[in-house]
Backbone as CSV, one residue per row, in Angstrom:
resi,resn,N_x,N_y,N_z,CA_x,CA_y,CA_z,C_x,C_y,C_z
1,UNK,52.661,-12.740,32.948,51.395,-12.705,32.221,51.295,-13.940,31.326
2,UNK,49.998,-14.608,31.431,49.896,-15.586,30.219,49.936,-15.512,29.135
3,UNK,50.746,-16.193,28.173,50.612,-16.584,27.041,49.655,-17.130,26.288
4,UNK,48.165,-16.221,25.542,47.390,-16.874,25.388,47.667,-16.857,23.757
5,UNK,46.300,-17.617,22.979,46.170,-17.687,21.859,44.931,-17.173,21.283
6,UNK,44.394,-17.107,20.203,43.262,-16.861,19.549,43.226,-17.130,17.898
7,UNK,42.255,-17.847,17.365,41.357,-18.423,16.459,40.371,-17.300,15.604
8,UNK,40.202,-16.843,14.646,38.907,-16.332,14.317,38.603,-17.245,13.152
9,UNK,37.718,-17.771,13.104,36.838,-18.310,12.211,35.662,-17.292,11.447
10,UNK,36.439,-17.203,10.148,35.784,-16.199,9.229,34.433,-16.580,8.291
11,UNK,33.358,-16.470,8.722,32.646,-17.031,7.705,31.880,-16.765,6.681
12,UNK,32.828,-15.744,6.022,32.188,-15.282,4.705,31.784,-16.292,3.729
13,UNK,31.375,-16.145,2.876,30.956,-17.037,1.661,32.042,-17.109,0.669
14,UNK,32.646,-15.324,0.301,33.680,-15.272,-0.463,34.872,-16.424,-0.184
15,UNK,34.989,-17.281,-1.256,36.425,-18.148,-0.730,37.774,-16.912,-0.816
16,UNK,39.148,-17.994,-0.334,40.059,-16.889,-0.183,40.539,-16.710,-1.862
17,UNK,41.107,-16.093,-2.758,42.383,-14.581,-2.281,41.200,-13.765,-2.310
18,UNK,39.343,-13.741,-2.868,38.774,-12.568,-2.617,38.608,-11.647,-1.291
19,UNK,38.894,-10.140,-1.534,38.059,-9.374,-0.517,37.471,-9.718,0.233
20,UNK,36.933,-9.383,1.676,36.137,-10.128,2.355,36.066,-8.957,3.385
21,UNK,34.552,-8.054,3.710,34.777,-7.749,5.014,34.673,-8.277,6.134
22,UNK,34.030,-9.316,6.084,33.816,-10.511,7.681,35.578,-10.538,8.060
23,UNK,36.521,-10.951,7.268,37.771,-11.405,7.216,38.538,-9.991,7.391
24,UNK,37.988,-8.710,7.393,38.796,-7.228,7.188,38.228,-7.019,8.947
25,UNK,37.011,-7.009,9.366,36.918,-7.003,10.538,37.894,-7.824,11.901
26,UNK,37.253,-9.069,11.419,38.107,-10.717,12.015,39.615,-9.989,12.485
27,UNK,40.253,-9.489,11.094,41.706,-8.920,11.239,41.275,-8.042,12.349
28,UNK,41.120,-6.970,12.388,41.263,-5.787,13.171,40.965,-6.051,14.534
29,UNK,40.106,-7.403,14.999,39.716,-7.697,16.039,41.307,-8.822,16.446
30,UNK,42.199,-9.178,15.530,42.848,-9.927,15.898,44.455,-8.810,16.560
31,UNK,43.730,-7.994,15.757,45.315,-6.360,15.539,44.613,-6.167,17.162
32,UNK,43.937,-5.840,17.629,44.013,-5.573,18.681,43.937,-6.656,20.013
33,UNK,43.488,-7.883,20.124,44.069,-8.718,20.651,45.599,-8.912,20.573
34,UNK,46.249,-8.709,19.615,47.886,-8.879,19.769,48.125,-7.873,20.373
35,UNK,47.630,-6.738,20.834,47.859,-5.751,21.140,48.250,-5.707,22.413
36,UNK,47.096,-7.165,23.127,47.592,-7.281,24.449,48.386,-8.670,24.849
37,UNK,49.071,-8.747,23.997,49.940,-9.894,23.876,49.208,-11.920,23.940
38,UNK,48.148,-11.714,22.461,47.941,-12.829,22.314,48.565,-12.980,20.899
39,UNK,48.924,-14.341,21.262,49.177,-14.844,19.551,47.931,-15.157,18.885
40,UNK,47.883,-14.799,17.499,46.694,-14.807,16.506,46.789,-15.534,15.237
41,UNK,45.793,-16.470,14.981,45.928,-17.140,13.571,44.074,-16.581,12.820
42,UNK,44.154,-17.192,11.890,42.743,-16.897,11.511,42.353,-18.063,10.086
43,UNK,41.458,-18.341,9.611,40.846,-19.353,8.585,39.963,-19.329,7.981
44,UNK,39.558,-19.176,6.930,38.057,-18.981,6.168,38.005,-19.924,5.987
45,UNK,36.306,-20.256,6.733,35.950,-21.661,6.724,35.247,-22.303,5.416
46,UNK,34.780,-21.146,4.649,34.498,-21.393,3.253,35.686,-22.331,2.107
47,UNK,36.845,-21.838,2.674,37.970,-22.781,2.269,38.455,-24.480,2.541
48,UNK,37.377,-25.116,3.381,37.916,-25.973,4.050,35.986,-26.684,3.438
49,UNK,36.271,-28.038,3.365,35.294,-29.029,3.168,34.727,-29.258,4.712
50,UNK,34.093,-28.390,4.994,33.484,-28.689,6.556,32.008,-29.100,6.306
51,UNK,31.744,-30.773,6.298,30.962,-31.523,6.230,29.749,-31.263,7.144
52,UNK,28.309,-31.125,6.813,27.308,-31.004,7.683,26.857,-32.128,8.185
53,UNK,26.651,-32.076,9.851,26.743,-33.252,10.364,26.658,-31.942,11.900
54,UNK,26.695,-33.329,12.951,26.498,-32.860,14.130,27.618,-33.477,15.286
55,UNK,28.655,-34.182,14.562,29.543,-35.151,14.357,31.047,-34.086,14.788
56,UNK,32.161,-34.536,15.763,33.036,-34.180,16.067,34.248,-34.357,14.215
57,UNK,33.585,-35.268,13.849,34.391,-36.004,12.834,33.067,-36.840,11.705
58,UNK,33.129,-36.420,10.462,31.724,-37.118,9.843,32.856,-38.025,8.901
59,UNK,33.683,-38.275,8.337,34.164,-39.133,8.140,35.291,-38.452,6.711
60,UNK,35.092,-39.360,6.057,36.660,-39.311,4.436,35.328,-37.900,4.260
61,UNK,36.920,-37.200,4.096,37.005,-35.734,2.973,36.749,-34.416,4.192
62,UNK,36.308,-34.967,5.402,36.106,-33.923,6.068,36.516,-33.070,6.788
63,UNK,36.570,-31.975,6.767,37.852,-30.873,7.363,37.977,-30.547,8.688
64,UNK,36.810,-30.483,9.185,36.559,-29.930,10.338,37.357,-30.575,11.392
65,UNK,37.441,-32.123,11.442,38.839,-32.422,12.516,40.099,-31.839,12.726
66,UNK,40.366,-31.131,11.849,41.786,-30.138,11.750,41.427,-28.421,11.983
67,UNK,40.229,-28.224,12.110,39.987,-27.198,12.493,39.286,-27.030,14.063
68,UNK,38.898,-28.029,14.132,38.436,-28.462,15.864,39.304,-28.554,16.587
69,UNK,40.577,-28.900,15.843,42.148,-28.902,16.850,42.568,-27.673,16.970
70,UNK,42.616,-27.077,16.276,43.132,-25.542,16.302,41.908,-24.803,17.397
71,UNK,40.754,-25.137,17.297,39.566,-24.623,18.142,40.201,-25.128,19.318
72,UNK,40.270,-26.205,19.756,40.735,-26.889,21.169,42.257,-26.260,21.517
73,UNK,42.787,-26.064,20.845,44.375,-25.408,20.563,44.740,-23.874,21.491
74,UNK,43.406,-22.843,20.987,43.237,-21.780,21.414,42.451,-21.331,22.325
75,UNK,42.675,-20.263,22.937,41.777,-19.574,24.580,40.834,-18.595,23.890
76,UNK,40.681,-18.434,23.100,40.001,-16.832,22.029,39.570,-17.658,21.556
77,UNK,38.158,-17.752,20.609,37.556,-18.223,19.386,37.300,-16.349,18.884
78,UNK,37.296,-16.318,18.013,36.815,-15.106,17.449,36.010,-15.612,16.003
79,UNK,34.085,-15.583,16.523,33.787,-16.167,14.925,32.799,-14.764,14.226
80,UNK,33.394,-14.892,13.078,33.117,-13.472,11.859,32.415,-13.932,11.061
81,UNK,30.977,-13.573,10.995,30.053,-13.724,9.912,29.699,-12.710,9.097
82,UNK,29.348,-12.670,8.188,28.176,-11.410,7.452,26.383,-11.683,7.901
83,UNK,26.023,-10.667,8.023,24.571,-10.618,8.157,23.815,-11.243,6.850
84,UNK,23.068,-12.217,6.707,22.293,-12.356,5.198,20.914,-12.755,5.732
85,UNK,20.072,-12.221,5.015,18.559,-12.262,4.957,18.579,-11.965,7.067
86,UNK,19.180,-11.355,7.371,18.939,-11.319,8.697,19.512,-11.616,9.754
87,UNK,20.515,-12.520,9.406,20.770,-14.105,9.875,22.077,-13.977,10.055
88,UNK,22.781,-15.448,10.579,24.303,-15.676,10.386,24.239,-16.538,9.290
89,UNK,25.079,-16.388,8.488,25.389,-16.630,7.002,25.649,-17.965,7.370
90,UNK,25.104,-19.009,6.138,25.090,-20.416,6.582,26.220,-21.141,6.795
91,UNK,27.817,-20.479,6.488,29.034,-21.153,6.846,29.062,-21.084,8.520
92,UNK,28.569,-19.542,9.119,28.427,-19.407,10.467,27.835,-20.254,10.859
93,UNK,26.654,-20.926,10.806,25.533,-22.114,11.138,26.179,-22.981,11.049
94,UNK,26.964,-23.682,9.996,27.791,-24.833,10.281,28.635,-24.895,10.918
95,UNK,29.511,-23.954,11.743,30.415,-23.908,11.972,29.703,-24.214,13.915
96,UNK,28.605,-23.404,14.110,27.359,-23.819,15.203,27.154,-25.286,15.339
97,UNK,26.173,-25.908,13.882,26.384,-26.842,14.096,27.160,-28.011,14.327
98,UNK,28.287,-27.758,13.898,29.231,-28.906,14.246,30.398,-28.497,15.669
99,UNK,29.761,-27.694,15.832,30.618,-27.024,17.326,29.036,-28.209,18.351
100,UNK,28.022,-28.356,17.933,27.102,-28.810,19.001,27.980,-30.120,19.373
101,UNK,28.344,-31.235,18.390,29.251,-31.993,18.955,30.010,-31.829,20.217
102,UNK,30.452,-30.894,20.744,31.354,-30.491,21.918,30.400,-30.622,23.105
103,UNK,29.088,-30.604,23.066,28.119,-30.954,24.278,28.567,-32.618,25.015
104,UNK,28.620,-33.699,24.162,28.691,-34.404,24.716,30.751,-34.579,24.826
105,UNK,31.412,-33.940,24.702,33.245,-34.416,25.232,33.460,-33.276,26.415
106,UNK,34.277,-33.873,26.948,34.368,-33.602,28.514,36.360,-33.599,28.384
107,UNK,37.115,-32.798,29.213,38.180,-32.755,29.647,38.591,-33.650,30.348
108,UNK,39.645,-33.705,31.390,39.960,-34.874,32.215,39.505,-34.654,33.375
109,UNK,38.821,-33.402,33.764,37.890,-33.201,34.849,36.742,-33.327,35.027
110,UNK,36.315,-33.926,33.994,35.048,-34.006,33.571,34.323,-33.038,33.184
111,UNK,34.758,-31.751,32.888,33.908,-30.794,32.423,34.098,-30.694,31.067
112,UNK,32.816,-29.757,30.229,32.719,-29.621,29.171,33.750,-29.670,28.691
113,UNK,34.242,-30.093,27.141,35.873,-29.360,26.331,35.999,-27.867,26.322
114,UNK,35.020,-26.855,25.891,34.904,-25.875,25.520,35.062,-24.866,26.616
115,UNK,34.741,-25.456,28.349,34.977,-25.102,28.858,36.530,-23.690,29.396
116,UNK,36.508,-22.985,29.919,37.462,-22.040,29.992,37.836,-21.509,28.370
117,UNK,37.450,-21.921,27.463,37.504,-20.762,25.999,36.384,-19.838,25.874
118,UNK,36.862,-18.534,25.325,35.950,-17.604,25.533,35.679,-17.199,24.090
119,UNK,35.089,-16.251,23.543,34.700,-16.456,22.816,33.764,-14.952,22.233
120,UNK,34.504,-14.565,21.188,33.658,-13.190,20.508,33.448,-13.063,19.751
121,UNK,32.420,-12.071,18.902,31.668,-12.423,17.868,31.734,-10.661,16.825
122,UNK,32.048,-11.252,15.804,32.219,-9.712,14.559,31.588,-9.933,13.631
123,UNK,30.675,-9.084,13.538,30.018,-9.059,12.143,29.844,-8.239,11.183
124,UNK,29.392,-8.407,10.136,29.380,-7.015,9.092,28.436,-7.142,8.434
125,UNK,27.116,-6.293,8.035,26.554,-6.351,6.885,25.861,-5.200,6.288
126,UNK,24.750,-4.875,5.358,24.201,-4.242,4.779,22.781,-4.023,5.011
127,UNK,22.828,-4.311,6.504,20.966,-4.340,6.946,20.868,-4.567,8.152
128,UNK,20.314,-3.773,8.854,19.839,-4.076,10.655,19.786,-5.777,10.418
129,UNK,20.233,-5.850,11.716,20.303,-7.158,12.064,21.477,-7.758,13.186
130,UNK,22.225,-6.920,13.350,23.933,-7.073,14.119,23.535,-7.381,15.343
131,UNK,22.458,-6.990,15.864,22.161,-7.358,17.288,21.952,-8.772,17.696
132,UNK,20.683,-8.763,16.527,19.986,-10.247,16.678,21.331,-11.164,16.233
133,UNK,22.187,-10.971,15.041,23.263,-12.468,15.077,24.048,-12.480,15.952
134,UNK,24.812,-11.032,16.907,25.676,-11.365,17.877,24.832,-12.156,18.866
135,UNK,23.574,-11.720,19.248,22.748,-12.756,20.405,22.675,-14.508,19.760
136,UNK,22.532,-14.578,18.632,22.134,-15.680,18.017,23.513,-16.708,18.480
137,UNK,24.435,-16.001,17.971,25.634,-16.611,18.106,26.428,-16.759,19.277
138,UNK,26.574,-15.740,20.176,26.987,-15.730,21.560,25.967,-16.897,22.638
139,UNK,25.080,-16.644,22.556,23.908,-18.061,22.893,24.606,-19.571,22.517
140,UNK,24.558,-19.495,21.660,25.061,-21.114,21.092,26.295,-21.196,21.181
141,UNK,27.271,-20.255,21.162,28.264,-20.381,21.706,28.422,-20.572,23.429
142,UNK,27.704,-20.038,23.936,27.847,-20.009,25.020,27.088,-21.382,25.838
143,UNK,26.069,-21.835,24.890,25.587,-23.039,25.670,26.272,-24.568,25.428
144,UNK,27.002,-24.223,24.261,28.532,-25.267,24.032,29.354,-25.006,25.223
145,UNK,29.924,-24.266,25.666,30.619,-23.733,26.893,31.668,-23.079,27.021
146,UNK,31.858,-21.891,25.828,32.150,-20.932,25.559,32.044,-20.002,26.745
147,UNK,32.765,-18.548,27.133,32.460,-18.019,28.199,32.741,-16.967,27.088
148,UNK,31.433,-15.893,27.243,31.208,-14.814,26.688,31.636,-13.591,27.429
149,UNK,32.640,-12.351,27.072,32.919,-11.357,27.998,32.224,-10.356,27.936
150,UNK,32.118,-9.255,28.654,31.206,-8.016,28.846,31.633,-7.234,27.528
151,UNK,30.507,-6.688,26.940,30.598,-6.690,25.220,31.301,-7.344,24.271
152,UNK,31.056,-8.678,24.690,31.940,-9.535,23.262,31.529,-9.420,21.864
153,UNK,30.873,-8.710,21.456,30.703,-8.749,20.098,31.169,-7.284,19.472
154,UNK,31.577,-7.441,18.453,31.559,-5.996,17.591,31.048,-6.105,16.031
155,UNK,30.227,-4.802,15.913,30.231,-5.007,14.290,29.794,-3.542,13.158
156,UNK,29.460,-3.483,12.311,29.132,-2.611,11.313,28.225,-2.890,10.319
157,UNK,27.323,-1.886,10.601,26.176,-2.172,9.245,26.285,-1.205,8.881
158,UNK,26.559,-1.111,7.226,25.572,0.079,6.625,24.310,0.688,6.293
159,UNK,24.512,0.983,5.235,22.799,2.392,4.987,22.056,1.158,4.467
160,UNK,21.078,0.928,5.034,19.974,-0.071,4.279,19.819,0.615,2.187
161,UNK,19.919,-0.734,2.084,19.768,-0.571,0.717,20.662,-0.320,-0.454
162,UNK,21.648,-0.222,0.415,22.895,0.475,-0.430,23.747,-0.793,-0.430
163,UNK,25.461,-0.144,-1.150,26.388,-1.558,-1.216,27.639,-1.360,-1.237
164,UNK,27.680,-0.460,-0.113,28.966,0.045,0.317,29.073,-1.259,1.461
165,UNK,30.210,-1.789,1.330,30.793,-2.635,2.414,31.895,-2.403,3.369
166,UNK,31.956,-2.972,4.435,33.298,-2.620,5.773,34.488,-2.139,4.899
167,UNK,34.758,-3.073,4.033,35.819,-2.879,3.413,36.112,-1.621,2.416
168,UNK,34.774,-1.482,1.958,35.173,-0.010,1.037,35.525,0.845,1.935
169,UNK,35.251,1.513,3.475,35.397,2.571,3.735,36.574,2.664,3.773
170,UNK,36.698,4.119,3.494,38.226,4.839,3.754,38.749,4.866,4.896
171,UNK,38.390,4.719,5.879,38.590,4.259,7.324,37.787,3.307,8.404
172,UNK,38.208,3.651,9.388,37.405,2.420,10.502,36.425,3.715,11.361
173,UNK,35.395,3.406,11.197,34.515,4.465,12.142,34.890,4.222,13.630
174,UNK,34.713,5.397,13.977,35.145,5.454,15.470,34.528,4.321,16.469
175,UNK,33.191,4.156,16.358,32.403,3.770,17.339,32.572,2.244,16.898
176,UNK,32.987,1.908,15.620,32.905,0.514,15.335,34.761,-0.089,16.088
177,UNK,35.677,0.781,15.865,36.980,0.794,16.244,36.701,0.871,17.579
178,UNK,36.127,1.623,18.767,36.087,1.488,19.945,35.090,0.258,20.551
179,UNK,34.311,-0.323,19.829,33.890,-1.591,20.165,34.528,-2.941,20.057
180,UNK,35.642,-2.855,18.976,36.320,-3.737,18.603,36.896,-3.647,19.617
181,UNK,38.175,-2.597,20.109,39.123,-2.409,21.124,38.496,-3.167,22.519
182,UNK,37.356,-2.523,22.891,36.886,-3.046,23.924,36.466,-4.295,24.106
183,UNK,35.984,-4.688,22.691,35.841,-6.840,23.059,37.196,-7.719,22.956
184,UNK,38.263,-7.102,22.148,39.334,-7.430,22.540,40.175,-7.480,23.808
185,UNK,39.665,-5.823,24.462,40.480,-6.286,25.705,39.436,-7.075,26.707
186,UNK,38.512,-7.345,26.964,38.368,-7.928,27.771,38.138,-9.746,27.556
187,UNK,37.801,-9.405,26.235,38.203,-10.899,26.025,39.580,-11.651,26.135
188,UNK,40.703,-10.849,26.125,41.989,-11.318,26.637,41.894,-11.214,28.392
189,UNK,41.502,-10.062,29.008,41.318,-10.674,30.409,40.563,-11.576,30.815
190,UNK,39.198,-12.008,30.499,38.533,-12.768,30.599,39.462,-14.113,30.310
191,UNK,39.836,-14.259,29.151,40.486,-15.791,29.071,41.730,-16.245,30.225
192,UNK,42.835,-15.005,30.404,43.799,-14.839,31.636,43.310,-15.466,32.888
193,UNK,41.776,-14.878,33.021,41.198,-14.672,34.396,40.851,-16.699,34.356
194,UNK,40.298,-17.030,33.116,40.070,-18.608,33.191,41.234,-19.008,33.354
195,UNK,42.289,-18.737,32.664,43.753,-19.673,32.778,43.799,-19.837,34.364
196,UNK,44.080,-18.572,34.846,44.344,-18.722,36.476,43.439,-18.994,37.362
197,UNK,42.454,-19.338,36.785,41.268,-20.066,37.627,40.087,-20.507,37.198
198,UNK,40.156,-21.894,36.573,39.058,-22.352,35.382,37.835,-23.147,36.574
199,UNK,37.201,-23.035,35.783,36.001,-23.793,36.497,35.987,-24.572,37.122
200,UNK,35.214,-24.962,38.624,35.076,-26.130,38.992,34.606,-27.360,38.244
201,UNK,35.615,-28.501,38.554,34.779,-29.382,38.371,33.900,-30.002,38.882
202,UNK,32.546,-31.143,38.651,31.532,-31.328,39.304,32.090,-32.114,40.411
């Protein structure tokens, strides 16, 4: 069996040692990927000077070249936003936008970089909306050249209006725990299935 890897890119707002449910999800999606024997790292991108730009590299002070390696590094991307005003929270957007860079670099086959990495999406927030950012995000991930698996996304909203978060509950709801399980495992077969047979090249 392959030895794969996986990435989640957390993009809460909270920097680290705070709480974070984007980052309490991210985990649980990573607990069960190890589950099927991937190795797992993870990063809050709020922690890192990731320069806006459209740029593989925007120049002095900017982080994102050391986090694009670790992206290129791994077969999993796993990216964790919170829902805000609707949306993917604007660290998620940057993290979009400077992933668009990867349209124009190519492998030694000439295909996309991003090519054969797959790629799932967790979110958390306090207001309908989980649908529209996993589509938002799986899209743009996927037109970088990401390969999205059959339910790659998982997530949790609460009671509109209220301010109970992922993290307060006393447990993991069932249906949010059996969605996780399930984008984990197939996002580890899915990436297997690329290792042992990645895309043609043109």
């Amino acid at each position: 069996m392959a030895e794969l890897t996986a990435l989640a890119l957390t993009c809460s707002l909270t920097p680290s040692p705070a709480p974070s449910s984007s980052e309490l999800l991210a985990r649980h999606v990573l607990d069960e990927l190890e589950g099927h024997g991937v190795n797992t790292a993870s990063l809050r991108v709020v922690d890192y000077n990731v320069m806006p730009g459209v740029q593989t590299d925007m120049g002095a002070g900017d982080d994102w070249p050391g986090i694009r390696d670790r992206i290129l590094a791994a077969d999993i991307l796993v990216l964790a936003t919170p829902i805000w005003m609707g949306h993917p929270c604007s660290i998620a957007q940057r993290v979009i936008e400077r992933l668009d860079a990867e349209l124009s670099e190519t492998d030694d086959a000439g295909r996309p970089i991003m090519y054969g990495k797959v790629a799932i999406i967790a979110v958390v927030g306090n207001e309908d909306g989980a649908h529209k950012v996993i589509a938002d995000t799986q899209q743009a991930l996927n037109d970088v050249g990401f390969t999205v698996p059959a339910q790659g996304g998982t997530y949790w909203v609460g009671e509109a209006m209220h301010t109970v978060d992922y993290q307060d509950l006393n447990s993991i709801p069932e249906k949010t725990a059996a969605t996780t399980a399930s984008a984990a495992r197939n996002a580890a077969h899915l990436a297997r299935s690329l290792t042992a047979a990645p895309y043609p090249a043109e």
